[in-house]
DSSP file (Angstrom, degrees, kcal/mol; ACC not computed):
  #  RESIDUE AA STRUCTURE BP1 BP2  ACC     N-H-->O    O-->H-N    N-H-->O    O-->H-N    TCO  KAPPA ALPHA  PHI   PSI    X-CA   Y-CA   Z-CA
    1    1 A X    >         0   0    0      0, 0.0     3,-2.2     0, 0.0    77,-0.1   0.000 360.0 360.0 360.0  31.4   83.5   88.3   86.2
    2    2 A X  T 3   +     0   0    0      1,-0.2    73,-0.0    76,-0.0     0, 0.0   0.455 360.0  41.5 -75.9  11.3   86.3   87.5   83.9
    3    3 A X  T 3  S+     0   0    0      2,-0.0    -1,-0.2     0, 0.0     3,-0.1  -0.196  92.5 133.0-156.8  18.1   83.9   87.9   80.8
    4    4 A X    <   -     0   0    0     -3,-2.2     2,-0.2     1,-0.1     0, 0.0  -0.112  65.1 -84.3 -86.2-163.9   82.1   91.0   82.0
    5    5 A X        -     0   0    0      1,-0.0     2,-0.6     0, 0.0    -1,-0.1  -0.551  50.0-132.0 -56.3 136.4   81.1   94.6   80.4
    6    6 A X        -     0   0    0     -2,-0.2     2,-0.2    72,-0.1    70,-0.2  -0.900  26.9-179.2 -99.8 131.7   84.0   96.8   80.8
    7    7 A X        -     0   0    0     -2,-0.6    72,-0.1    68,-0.2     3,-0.0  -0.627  18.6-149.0-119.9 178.8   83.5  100.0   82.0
    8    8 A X  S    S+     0   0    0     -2,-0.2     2,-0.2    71,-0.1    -1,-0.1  -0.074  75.7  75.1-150.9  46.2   86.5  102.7   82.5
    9    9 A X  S    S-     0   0    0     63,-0.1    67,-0.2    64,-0.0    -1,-0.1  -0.939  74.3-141.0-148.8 138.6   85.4  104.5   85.3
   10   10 A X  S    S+     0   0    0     -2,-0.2     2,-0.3    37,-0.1    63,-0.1   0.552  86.5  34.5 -80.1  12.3   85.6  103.0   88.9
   11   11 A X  S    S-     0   0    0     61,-0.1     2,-0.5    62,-0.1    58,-0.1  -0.934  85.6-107.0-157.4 137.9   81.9  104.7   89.9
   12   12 A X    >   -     0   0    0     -2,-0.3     3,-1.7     1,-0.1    -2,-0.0  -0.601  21.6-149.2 -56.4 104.1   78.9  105.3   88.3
   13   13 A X  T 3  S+     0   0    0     -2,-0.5    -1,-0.1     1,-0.2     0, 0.0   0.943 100.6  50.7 -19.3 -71.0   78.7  109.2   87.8
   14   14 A X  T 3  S+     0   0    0     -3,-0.1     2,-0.3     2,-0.0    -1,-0.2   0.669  91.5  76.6 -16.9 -49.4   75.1  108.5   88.3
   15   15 A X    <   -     0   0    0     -3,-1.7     2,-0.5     2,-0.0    50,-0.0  -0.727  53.1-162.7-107.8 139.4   74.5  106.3   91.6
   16   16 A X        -     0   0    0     -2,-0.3     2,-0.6     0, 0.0    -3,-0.0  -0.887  22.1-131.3-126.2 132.9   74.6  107.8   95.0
   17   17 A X        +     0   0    0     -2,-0.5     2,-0.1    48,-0.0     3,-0.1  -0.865  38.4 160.7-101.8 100.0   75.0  105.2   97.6
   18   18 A X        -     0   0    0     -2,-0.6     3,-0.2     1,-0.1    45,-0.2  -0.277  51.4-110.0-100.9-162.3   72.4  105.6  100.7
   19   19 A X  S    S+     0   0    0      1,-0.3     2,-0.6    -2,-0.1     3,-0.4   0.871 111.9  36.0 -82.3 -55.1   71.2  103.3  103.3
   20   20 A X  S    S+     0   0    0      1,-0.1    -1,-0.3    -3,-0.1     3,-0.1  -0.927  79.5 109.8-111.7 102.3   67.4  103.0  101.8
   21   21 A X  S    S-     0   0    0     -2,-0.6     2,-0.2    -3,-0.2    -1,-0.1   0.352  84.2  -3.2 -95.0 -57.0   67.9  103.0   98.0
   22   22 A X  S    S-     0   0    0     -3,-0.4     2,-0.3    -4,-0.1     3,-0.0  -0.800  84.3 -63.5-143.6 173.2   67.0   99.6   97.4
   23   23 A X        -     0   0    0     -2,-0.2    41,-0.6    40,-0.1    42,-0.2  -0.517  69.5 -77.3 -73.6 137.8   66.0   95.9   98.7
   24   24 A X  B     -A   63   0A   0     -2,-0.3    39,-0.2    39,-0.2    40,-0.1   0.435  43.5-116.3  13.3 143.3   68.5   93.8  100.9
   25   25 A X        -     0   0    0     37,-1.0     2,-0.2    38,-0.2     6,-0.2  -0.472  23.5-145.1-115.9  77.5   71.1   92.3   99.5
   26   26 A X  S    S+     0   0    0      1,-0.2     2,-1.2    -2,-0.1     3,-0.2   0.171  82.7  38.8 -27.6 -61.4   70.9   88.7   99.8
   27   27 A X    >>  +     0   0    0     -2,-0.2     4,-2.2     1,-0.2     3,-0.6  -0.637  65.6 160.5-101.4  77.3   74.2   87.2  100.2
   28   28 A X  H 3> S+     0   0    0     -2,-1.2     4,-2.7     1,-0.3    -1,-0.2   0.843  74.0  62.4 -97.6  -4.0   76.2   89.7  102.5
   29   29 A X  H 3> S+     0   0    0     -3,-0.2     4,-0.9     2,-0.2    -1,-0.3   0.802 107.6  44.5 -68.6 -19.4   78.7   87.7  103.6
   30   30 A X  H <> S+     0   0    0     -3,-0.6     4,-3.1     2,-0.2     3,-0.3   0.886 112.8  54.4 -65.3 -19.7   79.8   87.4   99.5
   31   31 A X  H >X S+     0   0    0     -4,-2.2     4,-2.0     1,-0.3     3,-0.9   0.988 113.5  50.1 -65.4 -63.6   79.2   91.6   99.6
   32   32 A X  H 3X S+     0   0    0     -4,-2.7     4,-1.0     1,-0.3    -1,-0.3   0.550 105.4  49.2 -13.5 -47.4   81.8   91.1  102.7
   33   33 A X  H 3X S+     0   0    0     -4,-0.9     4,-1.5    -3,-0.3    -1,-0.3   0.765 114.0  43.3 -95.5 -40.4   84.3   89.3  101.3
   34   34 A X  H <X S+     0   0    0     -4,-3.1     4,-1.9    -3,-0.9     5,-0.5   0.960 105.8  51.5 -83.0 -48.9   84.8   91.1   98.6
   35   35 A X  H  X S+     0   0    0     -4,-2.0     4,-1.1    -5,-0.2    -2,-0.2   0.903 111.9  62.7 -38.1 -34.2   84.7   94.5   99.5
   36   36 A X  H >X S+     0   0    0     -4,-1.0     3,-1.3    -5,-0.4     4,-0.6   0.970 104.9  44.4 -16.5-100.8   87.5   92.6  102.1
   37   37 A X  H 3X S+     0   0    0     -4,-1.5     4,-1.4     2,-0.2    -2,-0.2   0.631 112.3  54.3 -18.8 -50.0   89.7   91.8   99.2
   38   38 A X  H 3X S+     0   0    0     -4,-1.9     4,-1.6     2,-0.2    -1,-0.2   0.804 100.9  54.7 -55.4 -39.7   89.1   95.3   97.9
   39   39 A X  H X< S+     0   0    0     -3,-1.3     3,-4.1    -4,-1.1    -2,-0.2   0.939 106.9  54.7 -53.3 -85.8   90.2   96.9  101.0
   40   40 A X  H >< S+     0   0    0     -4,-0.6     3,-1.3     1,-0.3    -1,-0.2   0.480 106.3  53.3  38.5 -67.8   93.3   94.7  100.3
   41   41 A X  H >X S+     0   0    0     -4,-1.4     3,-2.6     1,-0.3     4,-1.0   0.721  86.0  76.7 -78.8 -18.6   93.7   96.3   96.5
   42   42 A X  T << S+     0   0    0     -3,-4.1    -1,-0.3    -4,-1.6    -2,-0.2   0.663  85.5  65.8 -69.3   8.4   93.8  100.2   97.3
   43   43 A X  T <4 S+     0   0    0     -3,-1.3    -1,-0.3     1,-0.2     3,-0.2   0.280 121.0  22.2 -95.0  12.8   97.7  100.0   98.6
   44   44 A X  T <4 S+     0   0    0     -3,-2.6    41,-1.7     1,-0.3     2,-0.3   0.184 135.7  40.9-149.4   8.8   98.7   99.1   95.2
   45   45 A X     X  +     0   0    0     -4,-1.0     4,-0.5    39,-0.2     3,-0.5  -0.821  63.3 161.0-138.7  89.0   95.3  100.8   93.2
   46   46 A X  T  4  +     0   0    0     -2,-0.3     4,-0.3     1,-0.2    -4,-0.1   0.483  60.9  76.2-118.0  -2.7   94.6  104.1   95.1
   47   47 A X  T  4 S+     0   0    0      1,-0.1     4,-0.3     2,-0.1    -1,-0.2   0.712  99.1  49.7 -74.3   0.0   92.5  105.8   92.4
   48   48 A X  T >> S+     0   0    0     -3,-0.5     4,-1.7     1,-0.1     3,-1.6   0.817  84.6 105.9 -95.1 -31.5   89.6  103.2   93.7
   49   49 A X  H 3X S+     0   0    0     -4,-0.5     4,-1.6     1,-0.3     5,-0.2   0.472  79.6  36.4   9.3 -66.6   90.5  104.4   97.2
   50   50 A X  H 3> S+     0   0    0     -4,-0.3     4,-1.5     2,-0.3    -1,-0.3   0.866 116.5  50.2 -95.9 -37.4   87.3  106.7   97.8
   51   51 A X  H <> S+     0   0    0     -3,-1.6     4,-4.2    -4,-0.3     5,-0.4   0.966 115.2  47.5 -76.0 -26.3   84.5  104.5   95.9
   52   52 A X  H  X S+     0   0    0     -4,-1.7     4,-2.0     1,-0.3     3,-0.5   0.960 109.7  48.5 -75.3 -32.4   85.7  101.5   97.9
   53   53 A X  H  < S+     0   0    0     -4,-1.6    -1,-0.3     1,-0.3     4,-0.2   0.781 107.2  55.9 -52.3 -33.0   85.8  103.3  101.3
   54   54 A X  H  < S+     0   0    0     -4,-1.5     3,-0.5     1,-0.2    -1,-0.3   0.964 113.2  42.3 -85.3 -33.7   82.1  104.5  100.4
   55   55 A X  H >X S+     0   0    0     -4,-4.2     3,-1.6    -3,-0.5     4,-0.5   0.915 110.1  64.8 -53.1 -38.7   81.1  100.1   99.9
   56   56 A X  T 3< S+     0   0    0     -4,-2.0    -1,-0.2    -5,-0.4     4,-0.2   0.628  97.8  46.9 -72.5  -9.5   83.1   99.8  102.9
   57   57 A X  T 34 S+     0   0    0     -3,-0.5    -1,-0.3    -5,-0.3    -2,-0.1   0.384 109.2  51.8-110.3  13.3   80.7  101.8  105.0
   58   58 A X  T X4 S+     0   0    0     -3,-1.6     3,-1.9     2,-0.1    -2,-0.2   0.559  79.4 103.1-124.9  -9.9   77.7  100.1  103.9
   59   59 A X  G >< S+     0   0    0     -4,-0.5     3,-0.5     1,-0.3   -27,-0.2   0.709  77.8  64.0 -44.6 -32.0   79.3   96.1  104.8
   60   60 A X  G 3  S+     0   0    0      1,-0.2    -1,-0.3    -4,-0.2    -2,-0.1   0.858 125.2   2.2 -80.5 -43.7   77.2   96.1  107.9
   61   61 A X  G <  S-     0   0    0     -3,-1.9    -1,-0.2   -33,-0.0     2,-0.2  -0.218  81.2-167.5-153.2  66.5   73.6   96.2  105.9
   62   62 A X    <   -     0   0    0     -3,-0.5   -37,-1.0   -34,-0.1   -31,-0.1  -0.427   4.7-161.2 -76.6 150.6   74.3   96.1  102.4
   63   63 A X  B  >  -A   24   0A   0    -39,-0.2     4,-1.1    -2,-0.2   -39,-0.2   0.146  34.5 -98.1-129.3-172.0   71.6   96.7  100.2
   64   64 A X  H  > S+     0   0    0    -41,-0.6     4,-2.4     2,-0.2   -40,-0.1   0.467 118.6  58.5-101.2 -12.0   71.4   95.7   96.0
   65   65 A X  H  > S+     0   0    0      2,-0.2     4,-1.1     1,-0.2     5,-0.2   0.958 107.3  44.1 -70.9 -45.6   72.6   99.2   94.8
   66   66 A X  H >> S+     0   0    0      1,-0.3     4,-0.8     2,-0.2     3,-0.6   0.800 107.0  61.3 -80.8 -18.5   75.7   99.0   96.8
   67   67 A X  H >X S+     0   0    0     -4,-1.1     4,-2.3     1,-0.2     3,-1.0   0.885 107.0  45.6  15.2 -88.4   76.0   95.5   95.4
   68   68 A X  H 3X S+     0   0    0     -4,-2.4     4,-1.5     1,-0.2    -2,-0.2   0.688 103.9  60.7 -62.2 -11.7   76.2   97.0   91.9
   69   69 A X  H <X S+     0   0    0     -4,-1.1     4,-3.0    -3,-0.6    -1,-0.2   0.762 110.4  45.1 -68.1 -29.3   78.6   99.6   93.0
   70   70 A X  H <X S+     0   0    0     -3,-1.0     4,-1.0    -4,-0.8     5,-0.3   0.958 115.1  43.9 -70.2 -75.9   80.9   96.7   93.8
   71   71 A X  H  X S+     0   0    0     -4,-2.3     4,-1.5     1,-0.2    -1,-0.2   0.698 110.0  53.5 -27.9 -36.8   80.2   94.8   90.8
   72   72 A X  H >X S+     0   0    0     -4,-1.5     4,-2.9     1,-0.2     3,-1.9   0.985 112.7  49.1 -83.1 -44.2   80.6   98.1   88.5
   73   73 A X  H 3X S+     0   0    0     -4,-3.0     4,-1.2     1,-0.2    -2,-0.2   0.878 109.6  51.5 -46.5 -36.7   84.5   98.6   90.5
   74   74 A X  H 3X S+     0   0    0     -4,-1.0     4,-2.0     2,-0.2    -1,-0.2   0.927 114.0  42.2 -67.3 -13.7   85.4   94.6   89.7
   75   75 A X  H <X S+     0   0    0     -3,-1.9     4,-0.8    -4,-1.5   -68,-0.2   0.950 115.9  49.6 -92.4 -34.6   84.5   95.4   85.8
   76   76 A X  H >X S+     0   0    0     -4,-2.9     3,-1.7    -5,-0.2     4,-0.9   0.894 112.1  50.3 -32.8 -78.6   86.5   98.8   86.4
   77   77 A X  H 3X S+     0   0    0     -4,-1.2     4,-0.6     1,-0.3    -2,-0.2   0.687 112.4  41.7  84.7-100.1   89.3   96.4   87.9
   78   78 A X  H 3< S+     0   0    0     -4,-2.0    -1,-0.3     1,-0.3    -2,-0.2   0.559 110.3  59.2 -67.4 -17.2   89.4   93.9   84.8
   79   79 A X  H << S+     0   0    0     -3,-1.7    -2,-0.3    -4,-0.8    -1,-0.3   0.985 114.4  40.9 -70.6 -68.1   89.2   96.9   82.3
   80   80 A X  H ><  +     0   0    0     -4,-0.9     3,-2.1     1,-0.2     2,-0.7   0.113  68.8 131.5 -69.8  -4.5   92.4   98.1   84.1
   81   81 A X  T 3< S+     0   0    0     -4,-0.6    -1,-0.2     1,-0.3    -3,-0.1  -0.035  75.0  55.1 -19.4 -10.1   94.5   95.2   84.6
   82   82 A X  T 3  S+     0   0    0     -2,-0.7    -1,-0.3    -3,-0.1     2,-0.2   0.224  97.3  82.8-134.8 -22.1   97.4   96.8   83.3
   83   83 A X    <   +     0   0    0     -3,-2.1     2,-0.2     2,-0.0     0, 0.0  -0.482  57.6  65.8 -86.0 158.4   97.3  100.0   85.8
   84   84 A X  S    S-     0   0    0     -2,-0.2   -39,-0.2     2,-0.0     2,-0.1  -0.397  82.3 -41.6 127.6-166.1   98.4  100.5   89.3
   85   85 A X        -     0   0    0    -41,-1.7     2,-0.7    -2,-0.2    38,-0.1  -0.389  45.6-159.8 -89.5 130.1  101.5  100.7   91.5
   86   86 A X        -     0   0    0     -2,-0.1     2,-0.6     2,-0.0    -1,-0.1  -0.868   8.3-171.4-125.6 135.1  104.3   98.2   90.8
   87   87 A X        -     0   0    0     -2,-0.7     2,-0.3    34,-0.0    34,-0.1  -0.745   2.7-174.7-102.4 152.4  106.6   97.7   93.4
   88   88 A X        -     0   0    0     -2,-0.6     2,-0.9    35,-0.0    34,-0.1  -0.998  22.6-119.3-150.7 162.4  109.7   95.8   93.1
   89   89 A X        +     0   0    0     -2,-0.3     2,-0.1     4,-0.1     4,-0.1  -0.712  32.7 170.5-107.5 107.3  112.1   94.8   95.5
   90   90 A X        -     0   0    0     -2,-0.9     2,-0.7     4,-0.1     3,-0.3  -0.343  35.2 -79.3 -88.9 173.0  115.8   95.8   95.6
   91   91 A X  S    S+     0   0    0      1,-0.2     2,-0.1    -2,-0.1    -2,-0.0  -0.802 113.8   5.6-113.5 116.5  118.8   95.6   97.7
   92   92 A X  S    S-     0   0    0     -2,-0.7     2,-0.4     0, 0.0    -1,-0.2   0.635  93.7-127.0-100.8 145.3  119.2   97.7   99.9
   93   93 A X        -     0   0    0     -3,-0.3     2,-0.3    -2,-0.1    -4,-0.1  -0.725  24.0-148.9 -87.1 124.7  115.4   99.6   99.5
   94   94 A X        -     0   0    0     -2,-0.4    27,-1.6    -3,-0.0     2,-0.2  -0.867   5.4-151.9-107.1 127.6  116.2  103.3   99.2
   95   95 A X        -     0   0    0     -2,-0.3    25,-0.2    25,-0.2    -2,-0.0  -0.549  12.9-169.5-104.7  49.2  113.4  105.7  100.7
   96   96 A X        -     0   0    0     23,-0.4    23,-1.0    25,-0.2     2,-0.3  -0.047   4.8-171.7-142.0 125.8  113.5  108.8   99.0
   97   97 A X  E     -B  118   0B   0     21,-0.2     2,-0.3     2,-0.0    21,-0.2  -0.915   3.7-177.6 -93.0 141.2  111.2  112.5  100.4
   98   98 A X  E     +B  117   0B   0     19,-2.2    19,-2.4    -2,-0.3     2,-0.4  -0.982   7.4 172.1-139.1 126.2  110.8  115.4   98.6
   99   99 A X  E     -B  116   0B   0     -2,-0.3     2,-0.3    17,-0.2    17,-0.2  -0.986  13.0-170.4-140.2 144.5  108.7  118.6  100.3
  100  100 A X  E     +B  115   0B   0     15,-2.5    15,-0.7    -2,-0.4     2,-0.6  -0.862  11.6 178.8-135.8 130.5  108.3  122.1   99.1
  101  101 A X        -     0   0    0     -2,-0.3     2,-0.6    13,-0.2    13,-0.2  -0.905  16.1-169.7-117.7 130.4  106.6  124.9  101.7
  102  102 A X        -     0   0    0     -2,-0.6    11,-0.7    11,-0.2     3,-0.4  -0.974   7.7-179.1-108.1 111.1  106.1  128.3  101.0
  103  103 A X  S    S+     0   0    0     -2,-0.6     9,-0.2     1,-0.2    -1,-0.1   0.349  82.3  43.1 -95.5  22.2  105.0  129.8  104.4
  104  104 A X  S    S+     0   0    0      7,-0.1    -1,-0.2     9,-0.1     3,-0.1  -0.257  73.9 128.1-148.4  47.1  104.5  133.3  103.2
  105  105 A X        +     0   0    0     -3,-0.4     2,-1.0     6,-0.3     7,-0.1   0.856  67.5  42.5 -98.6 -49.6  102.7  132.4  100.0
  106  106 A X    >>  -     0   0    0      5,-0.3     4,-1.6     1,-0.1     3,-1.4  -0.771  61.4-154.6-108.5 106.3   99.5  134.8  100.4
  107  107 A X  T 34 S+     0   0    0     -2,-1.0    -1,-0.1     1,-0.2    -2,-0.1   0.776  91.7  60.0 -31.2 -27.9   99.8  138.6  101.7
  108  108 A X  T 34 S-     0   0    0      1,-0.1    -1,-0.2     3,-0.1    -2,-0.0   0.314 123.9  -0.1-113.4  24.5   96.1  138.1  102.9
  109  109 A X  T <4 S-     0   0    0     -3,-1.4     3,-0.2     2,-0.0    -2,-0.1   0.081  92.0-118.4-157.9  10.0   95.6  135.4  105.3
  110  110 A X     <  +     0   0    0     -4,-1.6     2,-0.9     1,-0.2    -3,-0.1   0.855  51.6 169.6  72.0  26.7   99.4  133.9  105.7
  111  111 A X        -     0   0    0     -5,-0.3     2,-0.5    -7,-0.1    -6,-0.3  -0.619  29.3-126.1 -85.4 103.0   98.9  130.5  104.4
  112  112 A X        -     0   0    0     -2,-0.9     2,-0.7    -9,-0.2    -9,-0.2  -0.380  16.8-160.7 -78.5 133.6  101.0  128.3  103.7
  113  113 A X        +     0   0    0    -11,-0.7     2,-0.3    -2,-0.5   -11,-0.2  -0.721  30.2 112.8 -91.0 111.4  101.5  126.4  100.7
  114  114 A X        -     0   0    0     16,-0.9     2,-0.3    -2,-0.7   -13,-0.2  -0.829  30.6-156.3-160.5 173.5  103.3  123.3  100.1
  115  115 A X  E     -B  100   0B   0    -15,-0.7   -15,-2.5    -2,-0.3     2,-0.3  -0.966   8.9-148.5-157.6 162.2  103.2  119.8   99.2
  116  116 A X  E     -BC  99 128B   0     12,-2.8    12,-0.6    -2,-0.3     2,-0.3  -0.948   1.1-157.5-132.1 145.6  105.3  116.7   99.6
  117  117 A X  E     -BC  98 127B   0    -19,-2.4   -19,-2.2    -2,-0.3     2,-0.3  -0.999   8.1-157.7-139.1 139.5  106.0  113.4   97.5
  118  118 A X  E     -BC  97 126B   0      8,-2.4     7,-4.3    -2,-0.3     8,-1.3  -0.991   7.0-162.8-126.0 126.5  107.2  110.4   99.1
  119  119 A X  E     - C   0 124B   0    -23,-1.0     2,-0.5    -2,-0.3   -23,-0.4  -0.888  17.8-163.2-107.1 130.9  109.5  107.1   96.7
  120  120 A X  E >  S- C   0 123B   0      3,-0.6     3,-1.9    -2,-0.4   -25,-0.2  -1.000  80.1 -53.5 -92.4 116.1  109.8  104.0   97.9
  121  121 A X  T 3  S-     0   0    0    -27,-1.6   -25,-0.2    -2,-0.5     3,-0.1  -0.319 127.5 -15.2 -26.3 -89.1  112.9  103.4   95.0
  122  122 A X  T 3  S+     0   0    0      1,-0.1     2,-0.5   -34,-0.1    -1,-0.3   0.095 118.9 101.3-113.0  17.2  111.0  104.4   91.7
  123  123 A X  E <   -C  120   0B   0     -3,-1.9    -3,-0.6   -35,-0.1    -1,-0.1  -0.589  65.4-140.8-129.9 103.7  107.3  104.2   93.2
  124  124 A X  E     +C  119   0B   0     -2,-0.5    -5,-0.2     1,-0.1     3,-0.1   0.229  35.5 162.9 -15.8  94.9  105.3  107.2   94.2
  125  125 A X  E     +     0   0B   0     -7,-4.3     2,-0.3     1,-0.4    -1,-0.1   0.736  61.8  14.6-119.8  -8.1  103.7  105.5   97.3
  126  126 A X  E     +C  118   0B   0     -8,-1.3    -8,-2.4     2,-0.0    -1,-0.4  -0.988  64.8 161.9-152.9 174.3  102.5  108.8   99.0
  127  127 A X  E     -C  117   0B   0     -2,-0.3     2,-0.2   -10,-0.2   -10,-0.2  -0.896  13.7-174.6-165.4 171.5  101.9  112.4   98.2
  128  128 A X  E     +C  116   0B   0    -12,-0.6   -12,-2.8    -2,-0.2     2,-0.3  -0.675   8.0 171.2-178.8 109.9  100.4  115.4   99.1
  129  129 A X        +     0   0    0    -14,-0.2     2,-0.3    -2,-0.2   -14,-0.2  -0.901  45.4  42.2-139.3 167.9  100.0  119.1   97.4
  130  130 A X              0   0    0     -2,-0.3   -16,-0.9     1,-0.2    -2,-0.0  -0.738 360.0 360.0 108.5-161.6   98.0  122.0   98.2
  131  131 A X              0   0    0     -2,-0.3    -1,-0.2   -18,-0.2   -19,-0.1   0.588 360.0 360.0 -73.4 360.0   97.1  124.0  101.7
Protein backbone atom coordinates (compact mmCIF):
# COMPACT_ATOMS: atom_id res chain seq x y z
CA UNK A 1 0.00 0.00 0.00
CA UNK A 2 2.93 2.19 -0.58
CA UNK A 3 1.00 4.20 -3.30
CA UNK A 4 -2.26 4.37 -1.52
CA UNK A 5 -5.00 7.26 -0.70
CA UNK A 6 -3.91 9.04 2.35
CA UNK A 7 -6.15 9.58 4.85
CA UNK A 8 -5.28 11.55 8.31
CA UNK A 9 -7.42 9.96 10.57
CA UNK A 10 -6.71 6.33 11.96
CA UNK A 11 -10.77 5.40 11.74
CA UNK A 12 -13.52 6.09 9.75
CA UNK A 13 -15.77 8.52 11.81
CA UNK A 14 -18.43 6.75 9.86
CA UNK A 15 -17.97 2.83 10.17
CA UNK A 16 -18.96 0.89 13.26
CA UNK A 17 -17.39 -2.45 13.38
CA UNK A 18 -19.96 -5.38 14.18
CA UNK A 19 -19.94 -9.03 13.72
CA UNK A 20 -22.75 -9.11 10.78
CA UNK A 21 -22.09 -5.96 8.75
CA UNK A 22 -20.82 -7.58 5.81
CA UNK A 23 -19.69 -10.90 3.71
CA UNK A 24 -16.66 -13.07 4.96
CA UNK A 25 -13.52 -11.94 4.40
CA UNK A 26 -11.73 -14.17 2.23
CA UNK A 27 -8.16 -14.34 3.14
CA UNK A 28 -8.15 -14.26 7.11
CA UNK A 29 -5.02 -15.54 7.68
CA UNK A 30 -3.65 -12.11 5.62
CA UNK A 31 -6.48 -10.14 8.01
CA UNK A 32 -4.31 -12.04 10.84
CA UNK A 33 -1.09 -11.25 10.09
CA UNK A 34 -1.51 -7.96 9.79
CA UNK A 35 -3.56 -6.92 12.45
CA UNK A 36 -0.42 -9.15 14.21
CA UNK A 37 2.12 -6.69 13.00
CA UNK A 38 -0.18 -3.92 14.14
CA UNK A 39 -0.46 -5.22 17.59
CA UNK A 40 3.39 -4.96 17.31
CA UNK A 41 3.11 -0.93 16.24
CA UNK A 42 0.93 0.49 19.17
CA UNK A 43 4.16 0.45 21.71
CA UNK A 44 5.76 3.01 19.67
CA UNK A 45 2.14 4.53 17.85
CA UNK A 46 -0.36 4.59 20.71
CA UNK A 47 -2.83 7.03 19.12
CA UNK A 48 -3.90 3.78 16.90
CA UNK A 49 -4.16 1.89 20.20
CA UNK A 50 -8.11 1.71 20.48
CA UNK A 51 -9.04 1.21 16.52
CA UNK A 52 -6.52 -1.57 16.46
CA UNK A 53 -7.77 -3.25 19.64
CA UNK A 54 -11.36 -2.96 18.08
CA UNK A 55 -9.70 -5.25 14.45
CA UNK A 56 -8.11 -7.24 17.07
CA UNK A 57 -11.38 -8.52 18.44
CA UNK A 58 -12.80 -9.41 15.22
CA UNK A 59 -9.30 -11.76 14.07
CA UNK A 60 -11.36 -14.86 14.88
CA UNK A 61 -14.14 -14.23 11.96
CA UNK A 62 -13.27 -11.33 10.10
CA UNK A 63 -15.66 -9.97 7.92
CA UNK A 64 -14.86 -7.26 4.64
CA UNK A 65 -15.81 -4.12 6.76
CA UNK A 66 -13.25 -4.91 9.24
CA UNK A 67 -10.92 -5.62 6.38
CA UNK A 68 -11.36 -2.00 5.30
CA UNK A 69 -10.90 -0.67 8.82
CA UNK A 70 -7.45 -2.31 8.57
CA UNK A 71 -6.69 -1.07 5.22
CA UNK A 72 -8.07 2.63 6.11
CA UNK A 73 -5.24 2.37 9.55
CA UNK A 74 -2.23 1.17 7.03
CA UNK A 75 -3.14 4.41 4.72
CA UNK A 76 -3.42 6.29 8.19
CA UNK A 77 0.07 4.66 8.92
CA UNK A 78 1.89 5.77 5.57
CA UNK A 79 0.18 9.36 5.88
CA UNK A 80 2.03 9.53 9.27
CA UNK A 81 5.37 8.13 8.78
CA UNK A 82 6.97 10.89 10.41
CA UNK A 83 4.80 10.54 13.88
CA UNK A 84 5.21 8.36 16.85
CA UNK A 85 7.50 7.63 19.79
CA UNK A 86 11.27 7.62 19.18
CA UNK A 87 13.15 5.91 21.56
CA UNK A 88 16.88 6.04 21.63
CA UNK A 89 19.18 4.29 23.68
CA UNK A 90 21.72 5.78 26.11
CA UNK A 91 24.08 4.88 28.76
CA UNK A 92 23.06 4.33 31.57
CA UNK A 93 18.88 4.59 30.69
CA UNK A 94 17.58 7.10 33.21
CA UNK A 95 13.72 6.39 34.31
CA UNK A 96 12.18 9.43 35.25
CA UNK A 97 8.13 9.62 37.29
CA UNK A 98 6.34 12.48 37.89
CA UNK A 99 2.73 12.26 39.91
CA UNK A 100 0.45 14.96 41.25
CA UNK A 101 -2.69 13.90 43.68
CA UNK A 102 -5.00 16.14 45.17
CA UNK A 103 -6.95 13.90 47.67
CA UNK A 104 -9.20 16.62 48.89
CA UNK A 105 -9.97 18.19 45.53
CA UNK A 106 -14.03 18.23 45.73
CA UNK A 107 -15.94 19.28 49.06
CA UNK A 108 -18.82 17.08 47.67
CA UNK A 109 -17.91 13.50 47.12
CA UNK A 110 -13.98 13.54 48.33
CA UNK A 111 -12.40 12.53 45.10
CA UNK A 112 -9.41 12.55 44.34
CA UNK A 113 -7.69 14.07 41.54
CA UNK A 114 -4.43 13.41 40.11
CA UNK A 115 -2.39 12.19 37.30
CA UNK A 116 1.05 10.79 36.65
CA UNK A 117 3.59 10.92 33.67
CA UNK A 118 6.14 8.40 33.31
CA UNK A 119 10.02 9.22 30.86
CA UNK A 120 11.99 6.60 29.79
CA UNK A 121 15.10 9.55 29.16
CA UNK A 122 13.25 12.10 26.91
CA UNK A 123 10.18 9.83 25.88
CA UNK A 124 6.71 10.01 27.35
CA UNK A 125 6.17 6.24 27.38
CA UNK A 126 3.13 6.27 29.92
CA UNK A 127 0.72 8.70 31.42
CA UNK A 128 -2.31 9.11 33.08
CA UNK A 129 -4.52 12.33 34.22
CA UNK A 130 -7.88 12.71 35.60
CA UNK A 131 -10.02 10.72 38.44
Amino acid sequence: MSSCKLVNTSSSPSSALTILSSALYSNSTKYSQIVDALQYLTFTRPNIYYIVNKVCQFMHVPIEDHWAAVKHILRYLQAMTSYGLHVTRRSPLSLYGFTNIDWANSVDDQKYTGGYLVYLENTLVSWKSGK
